[in-house]
C-alpha positions as CSV (number, residue, x, y, z in Angstrom):
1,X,0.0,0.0,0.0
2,X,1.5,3.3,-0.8
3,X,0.2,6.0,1.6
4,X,0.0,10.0,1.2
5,X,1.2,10.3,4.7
6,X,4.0,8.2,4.1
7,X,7.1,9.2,2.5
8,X,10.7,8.6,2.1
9,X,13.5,11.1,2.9
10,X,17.2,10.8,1.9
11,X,19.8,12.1,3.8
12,X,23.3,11.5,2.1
13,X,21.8,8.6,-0.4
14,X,20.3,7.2,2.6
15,X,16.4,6.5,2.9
16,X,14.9,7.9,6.2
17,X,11.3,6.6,6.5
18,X,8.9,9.6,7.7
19,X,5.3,9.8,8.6
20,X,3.4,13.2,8.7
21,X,1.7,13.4,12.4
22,X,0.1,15.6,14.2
23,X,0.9,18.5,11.8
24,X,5.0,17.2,11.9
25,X,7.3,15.3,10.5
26,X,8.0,12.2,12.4
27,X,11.3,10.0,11.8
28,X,12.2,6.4,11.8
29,X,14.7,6.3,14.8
30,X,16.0,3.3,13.3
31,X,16.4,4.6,9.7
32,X,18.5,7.8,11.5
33,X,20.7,5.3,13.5
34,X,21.9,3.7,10.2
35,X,22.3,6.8,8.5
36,X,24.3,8.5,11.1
37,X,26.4,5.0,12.3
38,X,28.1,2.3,10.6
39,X,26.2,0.0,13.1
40,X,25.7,-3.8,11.0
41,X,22.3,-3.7,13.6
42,X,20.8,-0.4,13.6
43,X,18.0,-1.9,15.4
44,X,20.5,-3.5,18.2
45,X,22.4,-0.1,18.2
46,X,18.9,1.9,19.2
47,X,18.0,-0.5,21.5
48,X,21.0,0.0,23.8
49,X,20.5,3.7,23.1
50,X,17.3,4.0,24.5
51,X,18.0,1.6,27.5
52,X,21.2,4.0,28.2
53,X,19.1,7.5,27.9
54,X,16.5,5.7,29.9
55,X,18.7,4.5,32.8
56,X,20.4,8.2,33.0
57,X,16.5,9.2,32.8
58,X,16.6,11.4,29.6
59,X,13.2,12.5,28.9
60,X,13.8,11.9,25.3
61,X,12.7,8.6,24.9
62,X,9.7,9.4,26.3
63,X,9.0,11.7,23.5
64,X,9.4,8.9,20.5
65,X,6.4,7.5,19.7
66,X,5.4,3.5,17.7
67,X,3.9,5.1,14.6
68,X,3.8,2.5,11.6
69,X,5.6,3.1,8.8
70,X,6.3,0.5,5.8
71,X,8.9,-1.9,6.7
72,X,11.2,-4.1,4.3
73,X,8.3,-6.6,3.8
74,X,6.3,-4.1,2.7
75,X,3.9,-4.2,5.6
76,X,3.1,-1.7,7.5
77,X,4.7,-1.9,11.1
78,X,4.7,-0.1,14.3
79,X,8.5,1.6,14.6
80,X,10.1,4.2,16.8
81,X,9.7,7.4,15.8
82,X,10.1,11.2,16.6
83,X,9.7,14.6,15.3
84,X,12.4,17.0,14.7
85,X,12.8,18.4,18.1
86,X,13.3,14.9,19.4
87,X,16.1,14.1,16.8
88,X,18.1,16.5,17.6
89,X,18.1,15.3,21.4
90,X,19.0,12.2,20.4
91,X,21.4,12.7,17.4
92,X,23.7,14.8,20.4
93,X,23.5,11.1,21.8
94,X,24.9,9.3,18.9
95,X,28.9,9.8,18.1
96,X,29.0,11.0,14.5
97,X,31.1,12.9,12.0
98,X,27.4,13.4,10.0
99,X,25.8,14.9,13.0
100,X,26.0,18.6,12.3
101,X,25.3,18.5,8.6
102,X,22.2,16.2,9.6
103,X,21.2,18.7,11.8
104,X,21.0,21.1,9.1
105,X,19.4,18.3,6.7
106,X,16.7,17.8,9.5
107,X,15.6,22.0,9.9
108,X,15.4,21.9,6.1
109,X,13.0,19.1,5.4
110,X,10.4,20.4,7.7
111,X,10.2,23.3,5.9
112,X,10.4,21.6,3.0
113,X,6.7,19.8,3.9
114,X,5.6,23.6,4.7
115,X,6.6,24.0,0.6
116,X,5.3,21.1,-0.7
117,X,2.1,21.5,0.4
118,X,2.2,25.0,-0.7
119,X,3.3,24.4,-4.2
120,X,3.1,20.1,-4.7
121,X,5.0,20.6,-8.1
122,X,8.0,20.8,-5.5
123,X,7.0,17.0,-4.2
124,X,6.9,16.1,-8.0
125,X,10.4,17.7,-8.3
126,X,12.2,16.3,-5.1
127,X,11.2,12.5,-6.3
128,X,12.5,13.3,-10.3
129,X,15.8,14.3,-8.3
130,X,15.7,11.0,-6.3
131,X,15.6,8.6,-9.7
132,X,18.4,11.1,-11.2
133,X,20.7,10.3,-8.8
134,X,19.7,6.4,-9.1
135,X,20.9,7.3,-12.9
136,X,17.7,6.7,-14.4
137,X,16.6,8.5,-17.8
138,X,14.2,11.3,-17.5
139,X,11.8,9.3,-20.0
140,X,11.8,6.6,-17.5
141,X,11.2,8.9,-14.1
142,X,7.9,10.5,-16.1
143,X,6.7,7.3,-16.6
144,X,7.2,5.8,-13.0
145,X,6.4,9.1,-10.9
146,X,3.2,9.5,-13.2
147,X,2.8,5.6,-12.4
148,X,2.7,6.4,-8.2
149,X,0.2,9.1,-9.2
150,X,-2.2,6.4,-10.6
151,X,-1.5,3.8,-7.4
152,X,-1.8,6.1,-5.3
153,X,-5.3,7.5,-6.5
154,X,-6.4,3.5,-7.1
155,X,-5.3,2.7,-3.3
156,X,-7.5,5.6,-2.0
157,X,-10.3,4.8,-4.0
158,X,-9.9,1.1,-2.4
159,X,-9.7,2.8,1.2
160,X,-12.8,4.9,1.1
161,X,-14.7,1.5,0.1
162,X,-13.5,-0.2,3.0
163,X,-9.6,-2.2,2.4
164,X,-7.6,-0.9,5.3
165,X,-5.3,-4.0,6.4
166,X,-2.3,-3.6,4.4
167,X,-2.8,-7.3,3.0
168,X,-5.7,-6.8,1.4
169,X,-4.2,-4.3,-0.7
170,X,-1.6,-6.6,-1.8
171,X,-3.9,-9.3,-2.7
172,X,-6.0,-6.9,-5.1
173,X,-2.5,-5.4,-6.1
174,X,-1.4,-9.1,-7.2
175,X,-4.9,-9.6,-8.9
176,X,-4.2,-7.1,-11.1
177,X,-0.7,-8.4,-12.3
178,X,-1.8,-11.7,-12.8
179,X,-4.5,-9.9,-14.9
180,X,-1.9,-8.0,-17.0
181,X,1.2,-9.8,-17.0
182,X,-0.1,-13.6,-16.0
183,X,2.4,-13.3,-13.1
184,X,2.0,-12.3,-9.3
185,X,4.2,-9.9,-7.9
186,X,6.4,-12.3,-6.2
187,X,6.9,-14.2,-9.6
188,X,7.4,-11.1,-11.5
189,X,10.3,-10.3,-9.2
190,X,12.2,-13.7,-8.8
191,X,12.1,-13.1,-13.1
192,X,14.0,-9.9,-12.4
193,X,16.4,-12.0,-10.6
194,X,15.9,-9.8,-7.2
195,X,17.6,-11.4,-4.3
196,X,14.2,-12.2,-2.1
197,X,16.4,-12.0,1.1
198,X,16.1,-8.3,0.1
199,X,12.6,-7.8,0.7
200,X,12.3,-3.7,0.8
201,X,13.1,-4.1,-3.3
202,X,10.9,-1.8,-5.2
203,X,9.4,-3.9,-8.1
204,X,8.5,-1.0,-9.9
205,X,12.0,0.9,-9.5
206,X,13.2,-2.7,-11.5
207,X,10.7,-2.6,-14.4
208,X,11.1,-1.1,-18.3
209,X,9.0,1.5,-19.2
210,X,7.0,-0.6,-21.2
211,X,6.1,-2.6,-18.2
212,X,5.5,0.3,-16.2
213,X,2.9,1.8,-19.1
214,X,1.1,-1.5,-18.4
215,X,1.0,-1.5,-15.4
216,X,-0.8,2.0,-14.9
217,X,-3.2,1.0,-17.8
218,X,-4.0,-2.1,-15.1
219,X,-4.2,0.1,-12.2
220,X,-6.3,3.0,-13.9
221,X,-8.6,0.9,-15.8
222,X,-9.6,-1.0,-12.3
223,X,-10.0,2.6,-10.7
224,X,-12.7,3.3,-13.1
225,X,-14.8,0.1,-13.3
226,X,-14.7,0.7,-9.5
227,X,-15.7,4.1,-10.0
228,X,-18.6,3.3,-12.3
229,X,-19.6,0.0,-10.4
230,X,-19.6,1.9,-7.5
231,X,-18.1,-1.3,-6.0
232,X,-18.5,-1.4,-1.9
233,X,-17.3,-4.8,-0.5
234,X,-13.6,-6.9,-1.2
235,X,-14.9,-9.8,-3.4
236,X,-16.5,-6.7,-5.8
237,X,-13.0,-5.1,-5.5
238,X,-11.4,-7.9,-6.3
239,X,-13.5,-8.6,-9.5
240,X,-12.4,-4.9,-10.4
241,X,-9.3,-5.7,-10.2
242,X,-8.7,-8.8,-12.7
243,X,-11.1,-6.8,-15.2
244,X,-9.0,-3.7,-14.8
245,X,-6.0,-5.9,-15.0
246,X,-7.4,-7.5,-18.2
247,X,-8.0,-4.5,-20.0
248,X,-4.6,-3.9,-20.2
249,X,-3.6,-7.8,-20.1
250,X,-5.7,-8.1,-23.3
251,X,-3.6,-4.7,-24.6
252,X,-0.1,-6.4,-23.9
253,X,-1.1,-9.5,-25.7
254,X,-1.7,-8.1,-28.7
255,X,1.3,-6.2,-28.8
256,X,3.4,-9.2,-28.5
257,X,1.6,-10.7,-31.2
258,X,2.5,-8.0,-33.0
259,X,6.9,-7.7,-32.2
260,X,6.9,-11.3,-31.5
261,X,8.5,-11.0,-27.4
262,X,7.7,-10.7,-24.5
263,X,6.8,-7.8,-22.2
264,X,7.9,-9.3,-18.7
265,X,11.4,-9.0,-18.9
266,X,14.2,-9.9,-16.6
267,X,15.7,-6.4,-17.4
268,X,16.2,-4.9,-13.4
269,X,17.3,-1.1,-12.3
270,X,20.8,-2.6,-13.0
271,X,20.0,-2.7,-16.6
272,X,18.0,0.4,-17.1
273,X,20.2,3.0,-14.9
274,X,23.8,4.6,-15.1
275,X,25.7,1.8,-13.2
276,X,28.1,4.6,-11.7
277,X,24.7,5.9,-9.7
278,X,23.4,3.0,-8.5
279,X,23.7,3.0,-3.9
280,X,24.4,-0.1,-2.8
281,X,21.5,-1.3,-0.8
């Protein structure tokens, strides 16, 4: 599920998970730790944190909050987290040459939210600036940032009618690929040869434009036979979604009659990006 109030940071090519909360910003604790350290646990190096601050009795772990955010399995998961003033507490805890300049990083990006809901075009910028430093082709970020557009309109359409367990959302999501690419997620993945032990692997950050094109095609065409069903309950949903998924199935079929290949491929971001820009994740 891909969430409005959900969003990814990057400080120094590293991803920061952030939730918006009670008019703020709220961090992953977690994702700040492995930014700022070169801690193999993150999670382990937090934990001993917290334990130390609590047992000097520093009110700042009082002050974080389980908020759930999207976790490597894609699910979403209650995880430690605080707003800016709380950071900076505990970033004074944490020995670390990047401490200052993510200080600064930190005063910036909440008033950066301030701008972006000011002017959005700025949200629409800072993500095309993400995929450019991945070293992917400007054709290729148009198509994939107009793609979360699409998802992300389809996802609250499924909400208002009722899918709120993350799970739900995946098994319409899968209905859909099978629809359009006769392959589930999961399968579509292991054909991109991405490492499964690596589970917080964007599938959509791995596939070719044309795939992409496809895939909002599937996810549009379910939003509006949902739309004009006015479908209310999961198994309706879920009917939506293979006919939206076939609409565009039925599309990709013909054009591999046509160039005689298919559209799956096992092309990954390591094919379709600037090597030199990839991070290491």
């Amino acid at each position: 599920m891909e969430n409005k109030e959900n969003a990814i940071a990057i400080f120094e090519t590293k991803k920061i998970r952030r939730i918006w909360y009670n008019d703020e910003w709220w961090f992953s604790v977690v994702d700040v730790v492995r930014a700022l350290t070169d801690s193999e646990d993150p999670r382990k190096y937090w934990n001993k944190l917290s334990q130390r601050l609590k047992e000097e009795s520093n009110e700042v772990v009082t002050i974080c909050h389980q908020l759930k955010l999207v976790a490597e399995d894609g699910k979403l998961r209650e995880t430690d987290c605080s707003n800016t003033e709380g950071l900076f507490r505990i970033v004074q805890s944490i020995p670390s040459k990047k401490a200052e300049p993510f200080k600064l990083w930190l005063a910036k990006t909440g008033y950066e939210r301030i701008q972006e809901i000011e002017n959005p075009e700025l949200l629409y910028l800072r993500a095309k600036r993400y995929y450019e430093l991945k070293g992917y082709s400007e054709d290729w970020i148009a198509k994939r940032i107009r793609g979360t557009i699409i998802r992300v309109d389809l996802t609250d359409e499924w909400n208002k009618r009722g899918v709120k367990q993350s799970k739900y959302y995946g098994i319409l999501t899968d209905e859909i690929s099978k629809a359009v690419f006769d392959v589930t997620t999961k399968e579509h993945k292991i054909i991109k040869n991405l490492d499964p032990k690596f589970k917080n692997q964007n599938l959509r950050d791995n596939m070719t434009d044309v795939e992409l094109i496809f895939t909002m095609l599937g996810e549009l065409s379910t939003k509006e036979i949902t739309k004009e069903r006015d479908s209310k309950d999961f198994p309706n949903l879920k009917k939506d979604a293979n006919d939206g998924g076939r609409v565009s199935g039925n599309a990709r079929k013909e054009l591999e009659s046509i160039i005689k290949k298919k559209i799956v491929s096992k092309e990954n971001r390591f094919d379709l990006t600037d090597k030199k820009k990839i991070e290491n994740q």
